[in-house]
C-alpha positions in Angstrom: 125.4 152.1 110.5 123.7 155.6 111.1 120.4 155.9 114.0 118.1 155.7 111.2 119.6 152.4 109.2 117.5 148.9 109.4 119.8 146.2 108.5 118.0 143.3 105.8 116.4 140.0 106.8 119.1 137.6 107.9 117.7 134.8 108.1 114.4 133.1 106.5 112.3 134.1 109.8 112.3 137.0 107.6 113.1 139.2 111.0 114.7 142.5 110.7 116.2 144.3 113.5 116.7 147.6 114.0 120.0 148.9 115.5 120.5 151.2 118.6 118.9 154.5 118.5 119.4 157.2 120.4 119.2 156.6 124.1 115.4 157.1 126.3 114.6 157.1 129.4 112.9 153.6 128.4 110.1 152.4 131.2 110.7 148.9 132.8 108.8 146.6 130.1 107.5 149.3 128.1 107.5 147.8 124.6 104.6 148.0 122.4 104.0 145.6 119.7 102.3 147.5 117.1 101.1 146.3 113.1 102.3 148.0 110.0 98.9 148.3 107.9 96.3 149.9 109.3 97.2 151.8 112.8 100.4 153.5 110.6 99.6 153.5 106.9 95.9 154.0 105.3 96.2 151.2 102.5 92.1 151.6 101.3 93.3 153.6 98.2 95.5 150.4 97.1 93.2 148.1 97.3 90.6 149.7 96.2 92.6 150.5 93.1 94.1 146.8 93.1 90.0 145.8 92.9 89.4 148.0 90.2 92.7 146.7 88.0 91.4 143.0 88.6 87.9 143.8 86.9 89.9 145.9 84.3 92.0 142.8 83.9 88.8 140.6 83.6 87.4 142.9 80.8 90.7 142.7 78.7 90.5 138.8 78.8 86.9 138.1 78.2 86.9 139.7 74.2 83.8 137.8 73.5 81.8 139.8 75.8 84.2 143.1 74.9 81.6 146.2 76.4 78.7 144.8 77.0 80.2 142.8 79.6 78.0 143.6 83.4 80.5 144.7 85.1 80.0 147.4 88.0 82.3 149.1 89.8 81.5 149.3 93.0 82.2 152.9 94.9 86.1 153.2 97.3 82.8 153.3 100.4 81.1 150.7 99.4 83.9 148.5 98.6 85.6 149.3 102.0 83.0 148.8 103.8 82.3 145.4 102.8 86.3 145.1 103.0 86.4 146.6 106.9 82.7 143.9 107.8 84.8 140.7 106.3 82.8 139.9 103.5 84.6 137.6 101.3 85.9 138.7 98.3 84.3 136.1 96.1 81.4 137.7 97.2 82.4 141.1 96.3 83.4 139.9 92.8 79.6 138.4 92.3 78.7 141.4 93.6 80.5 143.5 90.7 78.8 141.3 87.9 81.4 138.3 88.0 80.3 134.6 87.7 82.0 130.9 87.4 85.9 131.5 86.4 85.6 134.9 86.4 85.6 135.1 89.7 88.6 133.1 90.3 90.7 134.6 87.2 89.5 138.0 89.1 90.6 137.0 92.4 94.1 135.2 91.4 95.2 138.9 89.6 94.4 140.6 92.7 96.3 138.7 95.3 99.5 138.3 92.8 99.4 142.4 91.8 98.0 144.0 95.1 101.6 144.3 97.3 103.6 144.8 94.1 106.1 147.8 94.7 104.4 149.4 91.5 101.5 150.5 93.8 103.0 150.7 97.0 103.1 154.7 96.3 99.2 154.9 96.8 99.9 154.2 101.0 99.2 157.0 102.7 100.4 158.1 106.4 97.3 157.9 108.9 96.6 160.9 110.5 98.3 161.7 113.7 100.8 158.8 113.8 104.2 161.2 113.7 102.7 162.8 116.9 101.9 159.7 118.5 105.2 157.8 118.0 106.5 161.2 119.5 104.3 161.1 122.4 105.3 157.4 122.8 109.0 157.8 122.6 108.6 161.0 124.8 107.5 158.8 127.2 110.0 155.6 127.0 108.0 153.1 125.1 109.7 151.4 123.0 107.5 150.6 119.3 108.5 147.3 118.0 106.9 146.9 114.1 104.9 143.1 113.8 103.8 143.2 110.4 103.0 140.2 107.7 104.5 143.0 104.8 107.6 142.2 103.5 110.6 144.5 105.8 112.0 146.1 102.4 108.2 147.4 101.8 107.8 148.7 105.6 111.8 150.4 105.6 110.9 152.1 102.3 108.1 153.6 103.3 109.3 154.8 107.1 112.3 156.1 104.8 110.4 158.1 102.7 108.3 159.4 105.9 111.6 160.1 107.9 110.1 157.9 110.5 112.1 154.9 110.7 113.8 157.0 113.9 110.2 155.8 116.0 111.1 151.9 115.8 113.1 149.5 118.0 112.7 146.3 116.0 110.6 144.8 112.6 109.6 141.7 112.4 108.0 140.7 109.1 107.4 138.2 105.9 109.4 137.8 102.9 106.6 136.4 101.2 104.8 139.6 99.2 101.3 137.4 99.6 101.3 137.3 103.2 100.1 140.5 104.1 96.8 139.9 101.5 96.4 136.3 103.4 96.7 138.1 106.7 96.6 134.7 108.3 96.5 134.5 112.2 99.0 131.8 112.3 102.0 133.9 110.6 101.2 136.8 112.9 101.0 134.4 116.1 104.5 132.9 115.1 105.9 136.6 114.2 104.8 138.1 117.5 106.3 135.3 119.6 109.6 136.2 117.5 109.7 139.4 118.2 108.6 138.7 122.3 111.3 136.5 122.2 113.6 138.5 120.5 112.9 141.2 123.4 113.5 138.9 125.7 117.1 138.1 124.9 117.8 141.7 124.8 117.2 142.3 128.5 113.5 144.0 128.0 110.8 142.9 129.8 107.1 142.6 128.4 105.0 142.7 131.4 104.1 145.9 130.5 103.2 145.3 126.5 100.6 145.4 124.4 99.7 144.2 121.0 97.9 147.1 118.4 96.5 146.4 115.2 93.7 146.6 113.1 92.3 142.7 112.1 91.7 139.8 113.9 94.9 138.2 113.4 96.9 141.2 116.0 93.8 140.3 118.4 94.2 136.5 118.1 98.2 137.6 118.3 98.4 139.4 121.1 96.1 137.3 123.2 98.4 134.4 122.0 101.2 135.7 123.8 98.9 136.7 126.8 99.3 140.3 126.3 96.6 143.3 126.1 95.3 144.0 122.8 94.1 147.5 121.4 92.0 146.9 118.0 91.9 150.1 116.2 89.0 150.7 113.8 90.9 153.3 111.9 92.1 150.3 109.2 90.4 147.2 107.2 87.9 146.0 110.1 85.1 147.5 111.8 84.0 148.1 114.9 81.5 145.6 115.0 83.8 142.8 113.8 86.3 143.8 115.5 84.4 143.6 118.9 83.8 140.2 118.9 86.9 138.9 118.8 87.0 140.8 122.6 90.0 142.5 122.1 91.3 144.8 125.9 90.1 147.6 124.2 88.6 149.3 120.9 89.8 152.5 120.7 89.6 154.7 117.3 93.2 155.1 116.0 96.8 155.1 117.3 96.8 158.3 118.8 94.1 157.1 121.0 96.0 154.1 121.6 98.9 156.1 122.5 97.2 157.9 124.9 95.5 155.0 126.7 98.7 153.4 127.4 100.6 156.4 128.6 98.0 157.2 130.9 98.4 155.4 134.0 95.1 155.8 135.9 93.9 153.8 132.1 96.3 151.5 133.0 95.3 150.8 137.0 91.7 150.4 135.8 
């Protein structure tokens, strides 16, 4: 198996490990635990398309009401930014001129179409994150992927951005609805895997930290009794994100990069 291979879930943890890669000069414990959506891809044009194909869909299955139907779209902003402050999406459906079984019919379409491979292509890279898992690797930390996507999705994609070299381990769902649900509970059970995992390795994780983007990373990582950096640059806000008290709140993973490097950060 080449440096850049990931081998397939082996088991129904749904785990997948990555195989040795070149050798670092690795830190003791330095292993950060870092989500898939938000701090490395920028997934607001998929859903914000997926919202748009469920009110299409609810359109195309309502004929009596045909045109005149209220529907309105709401702008990518505006729909993000309810997305990124947690307001439900029933609430965004009402919003958009849905009512009664609409809203449920509209719902149901989105969470079965929204991590179909179909739309995958609309992911895009956030900006910076090839220099930053440079800088990170330049410096002997290791990135292990915790993620609630299904591993095929996540390889694909670090394939097709020649990045799957920046990654010690993945650890994710084979269910294509868990990353929608973005329960805590699945990412508190796939974090202790991968701690675990690291464990039996031979790496410590004294030194770790746990990077995402929602409340589930920050529920994660505090699970595990590790530092958490919540990074604003995916589908939460500041605001939210702040009350969960997260280590620290820090714009993006470059930033987060940088923090963790830095050891006079790390002594205060």
């Amino acid at each position: 198996m080449s440096d850049s291979a990931f081998e397939l879930p082996q088991s129904s943890k749904g785990l997948v490990r990555a195989p040795k890669v070149a050798p670092i000069k690795a830190a003791p414990g330095a292993t950060l635990f870092c989500d898939f959506d938000g701090p490395i891809v920028d997934v607001s044009d998929r859903y914000y398309a997926t919202y748009r194909m469920g009110l299409e869909h609810i359109r195309a299955v309502s004929p009596e009401q045909g045109s005149s139907m209220p529907i309105r779209y709401l702008s990518k902003g505006q729909f993000w930014t309810f997305k990124q402050n947690r307001v439900p999406d029933r609430q965004i459906a009402l919003w958009s001129g849905l009512e009664g079984e609409q809203i449920d019919s509209f719902l149901s379409h989105v969470a079965q179409i929204v991590n179909q491979p179909a739309l995958l292509h609309q992911d895009r890279l956030q900006p910076g994150v090839r220099q930053s898992l440079k800088l990170l690797r330049c410096h002997g930390v290791r990135v292990v992927l915790v993620t609630l996507r299904a591993p095929e999705q996540v390889i694909d994609f670090l394939e097709q951005h020649h990045l799957d070299w920046a990654f010690s381990g993945l650890y994710g769902m084979s269910q294509a609805e868990a990353a929608y649900a973005n329960q805590a509970n699945h990412k508190i059970q796939r974090l202790r895997d991968a701690i675990a995992d690291q464990h039996r390795h031979g790496y410590s994780t004294q030194a770790s930290w746990m990077i995402g983007d929602t409340e589930a990373d920050i529920m994660a990582g505090q699970s595990a009794g590790l530092p958490t950096a919540a990074l604003t640059c995916g589908i939460r806000s500041n605001s939210y994100l702040k009350a969960f008290r997260p280590t620290v709140l820090l714009s993006d993973l470059r930033s987060a990069a940088q923090h963790i490097i830095d050891p006079l950060v790390l002594r205060v």
